[in-house]
C-alpha positions as CSV (number, residue, x, y, z in Angstrom):
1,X,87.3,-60.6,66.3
2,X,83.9,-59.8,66.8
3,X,81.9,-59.0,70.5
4,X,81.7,-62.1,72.0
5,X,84.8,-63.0,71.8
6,X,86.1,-59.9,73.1
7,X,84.3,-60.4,76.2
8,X,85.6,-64.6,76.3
9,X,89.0,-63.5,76.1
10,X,88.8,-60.7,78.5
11,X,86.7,-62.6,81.1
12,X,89.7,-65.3,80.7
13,X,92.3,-62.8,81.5
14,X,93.4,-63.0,78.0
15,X,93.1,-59.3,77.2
16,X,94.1,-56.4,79.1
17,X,91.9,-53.1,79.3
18,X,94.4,-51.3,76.7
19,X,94.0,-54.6,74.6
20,X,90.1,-54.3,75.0
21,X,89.5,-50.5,74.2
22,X,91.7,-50.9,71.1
23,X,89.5,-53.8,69.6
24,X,86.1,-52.3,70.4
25,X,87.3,-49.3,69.1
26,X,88.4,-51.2,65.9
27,X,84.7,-52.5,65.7
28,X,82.9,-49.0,66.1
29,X,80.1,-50.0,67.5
30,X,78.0,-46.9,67.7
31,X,74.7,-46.0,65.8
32,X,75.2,-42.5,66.2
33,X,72.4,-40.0,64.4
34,X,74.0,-37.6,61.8
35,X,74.2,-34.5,63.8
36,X,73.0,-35.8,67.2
37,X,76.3,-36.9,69.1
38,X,77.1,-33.7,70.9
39,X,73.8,-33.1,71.6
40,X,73.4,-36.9,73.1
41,X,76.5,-36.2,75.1
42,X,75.1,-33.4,76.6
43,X,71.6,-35.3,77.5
44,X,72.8,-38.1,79.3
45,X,72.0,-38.0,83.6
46,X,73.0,-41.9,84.4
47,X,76.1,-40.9,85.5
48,X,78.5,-42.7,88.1
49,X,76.0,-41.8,91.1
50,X,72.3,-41.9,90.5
51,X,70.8,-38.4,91.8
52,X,69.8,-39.0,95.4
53,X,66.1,-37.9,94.9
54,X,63.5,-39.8,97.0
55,X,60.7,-41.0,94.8
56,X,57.7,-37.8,95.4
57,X,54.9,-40.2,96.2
58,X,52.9,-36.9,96.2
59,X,52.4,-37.6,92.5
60,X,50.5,-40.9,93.2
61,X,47.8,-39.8,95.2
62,X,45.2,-36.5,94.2
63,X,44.2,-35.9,90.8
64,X,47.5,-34.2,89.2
65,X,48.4,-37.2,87.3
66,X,46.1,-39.3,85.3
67,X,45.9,-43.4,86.3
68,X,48.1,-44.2,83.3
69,X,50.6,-41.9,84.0
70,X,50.7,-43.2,87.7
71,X,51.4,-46.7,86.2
72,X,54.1,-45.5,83.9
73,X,55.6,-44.1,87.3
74,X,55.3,-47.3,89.0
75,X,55.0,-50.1,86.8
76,X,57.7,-53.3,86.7
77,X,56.3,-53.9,83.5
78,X,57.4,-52.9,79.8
79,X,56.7,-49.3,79.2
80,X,56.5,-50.0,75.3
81,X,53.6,-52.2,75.5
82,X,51.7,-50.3,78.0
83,X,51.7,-47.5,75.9
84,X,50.9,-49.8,72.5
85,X,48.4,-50.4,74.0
86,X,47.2,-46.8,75.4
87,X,47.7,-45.5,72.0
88,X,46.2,-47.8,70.0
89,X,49.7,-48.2,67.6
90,X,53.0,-49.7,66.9
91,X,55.7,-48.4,68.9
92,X,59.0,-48.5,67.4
93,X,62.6,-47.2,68.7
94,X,64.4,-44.4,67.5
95,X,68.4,-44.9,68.6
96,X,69.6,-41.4,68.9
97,X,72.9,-42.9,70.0
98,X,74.6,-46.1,71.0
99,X,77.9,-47.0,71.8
100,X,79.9,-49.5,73.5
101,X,82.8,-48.5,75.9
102,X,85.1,-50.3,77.7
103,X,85.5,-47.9,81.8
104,X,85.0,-47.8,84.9
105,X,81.1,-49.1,86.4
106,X,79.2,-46.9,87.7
107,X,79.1,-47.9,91.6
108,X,74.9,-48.9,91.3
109,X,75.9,-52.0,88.4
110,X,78.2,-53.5,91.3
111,X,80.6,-54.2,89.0
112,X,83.5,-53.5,91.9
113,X,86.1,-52.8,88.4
114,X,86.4,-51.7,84.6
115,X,83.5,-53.1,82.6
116,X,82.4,-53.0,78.9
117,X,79.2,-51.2,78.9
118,X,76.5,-50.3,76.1
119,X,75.2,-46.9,76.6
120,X,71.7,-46.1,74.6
121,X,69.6,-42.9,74.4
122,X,66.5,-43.7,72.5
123,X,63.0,-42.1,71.8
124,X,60.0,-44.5,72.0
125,X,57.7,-43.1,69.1
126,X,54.5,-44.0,66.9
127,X,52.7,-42.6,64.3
128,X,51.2,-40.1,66.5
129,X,54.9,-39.0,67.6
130,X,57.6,-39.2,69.9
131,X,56.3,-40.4,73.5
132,X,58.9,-41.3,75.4
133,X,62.9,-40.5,76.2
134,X,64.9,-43.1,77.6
135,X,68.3,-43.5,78.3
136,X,70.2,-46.7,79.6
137,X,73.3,-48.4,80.5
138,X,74.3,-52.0,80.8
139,X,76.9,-54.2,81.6
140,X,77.5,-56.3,78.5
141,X,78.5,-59.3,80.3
142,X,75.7,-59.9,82.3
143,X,73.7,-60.0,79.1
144,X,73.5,-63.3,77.0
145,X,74.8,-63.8,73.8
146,X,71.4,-63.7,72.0
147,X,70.2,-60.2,73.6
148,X,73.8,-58.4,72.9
149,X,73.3,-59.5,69.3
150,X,69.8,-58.2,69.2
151,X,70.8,-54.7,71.2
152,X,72.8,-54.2,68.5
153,X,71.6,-55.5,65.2
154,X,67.9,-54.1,65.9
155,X,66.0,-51.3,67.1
156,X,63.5,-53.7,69.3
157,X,62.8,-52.2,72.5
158,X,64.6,-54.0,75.7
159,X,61.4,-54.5,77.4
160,X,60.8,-56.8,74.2
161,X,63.9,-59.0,74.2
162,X,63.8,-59.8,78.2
163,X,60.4,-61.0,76.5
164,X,61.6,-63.1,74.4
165,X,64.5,-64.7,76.1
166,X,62.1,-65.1,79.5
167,X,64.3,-63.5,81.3
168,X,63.7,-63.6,84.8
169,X,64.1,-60.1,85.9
170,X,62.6,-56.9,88.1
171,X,63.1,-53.7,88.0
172,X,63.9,-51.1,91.6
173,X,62.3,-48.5,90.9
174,X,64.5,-45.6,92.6
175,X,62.8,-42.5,92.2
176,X,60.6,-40.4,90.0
177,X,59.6,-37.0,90.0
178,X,58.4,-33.8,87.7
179,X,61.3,-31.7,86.1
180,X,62.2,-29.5,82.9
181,X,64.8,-30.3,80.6
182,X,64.8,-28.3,77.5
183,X,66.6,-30.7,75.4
184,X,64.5,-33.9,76.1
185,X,61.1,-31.7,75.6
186,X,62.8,-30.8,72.0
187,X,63.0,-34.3,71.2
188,X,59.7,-35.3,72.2
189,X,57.8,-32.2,70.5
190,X,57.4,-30.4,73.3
191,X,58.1,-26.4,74.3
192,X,61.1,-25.1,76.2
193,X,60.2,-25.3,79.8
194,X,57.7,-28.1,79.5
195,X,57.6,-30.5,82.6
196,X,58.2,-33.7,82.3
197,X,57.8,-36.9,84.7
198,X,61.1,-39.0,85.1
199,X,62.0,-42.0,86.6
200,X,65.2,-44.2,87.2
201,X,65.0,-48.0,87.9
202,X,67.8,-50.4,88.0
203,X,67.2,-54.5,86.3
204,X,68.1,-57.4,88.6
205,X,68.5,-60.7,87.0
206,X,68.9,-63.1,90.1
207,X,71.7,-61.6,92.1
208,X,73.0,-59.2,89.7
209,X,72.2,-55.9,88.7
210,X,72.4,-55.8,84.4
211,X,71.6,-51.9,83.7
212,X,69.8,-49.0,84.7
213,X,67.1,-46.8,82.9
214,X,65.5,-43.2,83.0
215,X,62.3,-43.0,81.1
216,X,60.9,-39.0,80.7
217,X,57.7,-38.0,79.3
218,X,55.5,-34.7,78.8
219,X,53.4,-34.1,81.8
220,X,50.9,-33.4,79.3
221,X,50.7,-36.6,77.6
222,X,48.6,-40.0,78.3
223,X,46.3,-37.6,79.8
């Protein structure tokens, strides 16, 4: 039994939540990094409330941040081209970890109930380094067939396969601000106590809400 038919059978009432947890766990679905599963555990913020910080619209005006870094803040387009293009390379995604779960929906994917959700933490990177931390989660059965398959067969960024599929979506962007989080500066290169710009959007697809993202990266970059 692979995926899909999990999610048929379940959406039919034909599988009960034990019945569900048991089989995805049979399919260990997880692309885990030797080494790098604690450490993911301990890195992820999209947690059953998103952090009630009003976006600091401070940042967008003055001279502290570059204009590209102001459209990386605002944008409601993909992040992985924008930088392609910025850079002048290939982008490419690094999973650092990937699983699917089968628990209660965060209260922002109106789910209203127990939901299979895929949970990513990834670094957007180039041959010039790591640029970007993103983490993400989203509900598997809003997503079509085609773009599960691709989530988890590939490494193409997400921005990519809404892309290809024409998906009509937006993002809400919800807030973004400066912080300093040791562990997501390691990961992109950067020294403890670096600051980095954040920000959290939500993706509507007509009148649902499939997943929500935090992007990070060095206030010192795209400068």
């Amino acid at each position: 039994m692979d995926l899909n038919e999990i999610i048929v059978l379940y959406s039919a009432g034909e599988l009960s939540g034990y019945e569900v947890k048991e089989r995805i766990n049979a399919l260990g679905i997880a692309q885990t990094e030797s080494g790098r599963a604690a450490e993911s555990a301990s890195l992820w913020t999209l947690q059953d409330e998103l952090p009630a910080i009003q976006p600091d619209r401070s940042l967008l005006h003055g001279e502290a941040l570059s204009l590209f870094q102001k459209i990386l803040l605002t944008t409601d387009g993909t992040v992985t081209d924008l930088i392609s293009l910025y850079k002048g390379e290939a982008i490419k995604v690094d999973i650092i970890d990937q699983e699917i779960v089968f628990a209660d929906a965060p209260t922002y994917l109106q789910c209203g109930k127990e939901a299979l959700l895929l949970k990513r933490i990834v670094l957007l990177k180039g041959p010039s380094g790591s640029h970007v931390y993103a983490e993400s989660i989203f509900v598997i059965e809003r997503l079509s067939e085609r773009i599960r398959e691709r989530l988890l067969e590939t490494n193409l960024p997400i921005g990519l396969l809404w892309k290809e599929e024409r998906l009509e979506s937006h993002r809400e962007i919800l807030t973004y601000y400066i912080e300093r989080e040791e562990k997501v500066s390691a990961l992109l290169g950067q020294p403890a106590g670096s600051d980095l710009l954040s920000r959290t959007y939500l993706i509507h697809n007509r009148q649902s809400v499939l997943g929500a993202i935090t992007e990070k990266f060095p206030l010192t970059s795209f400068r």
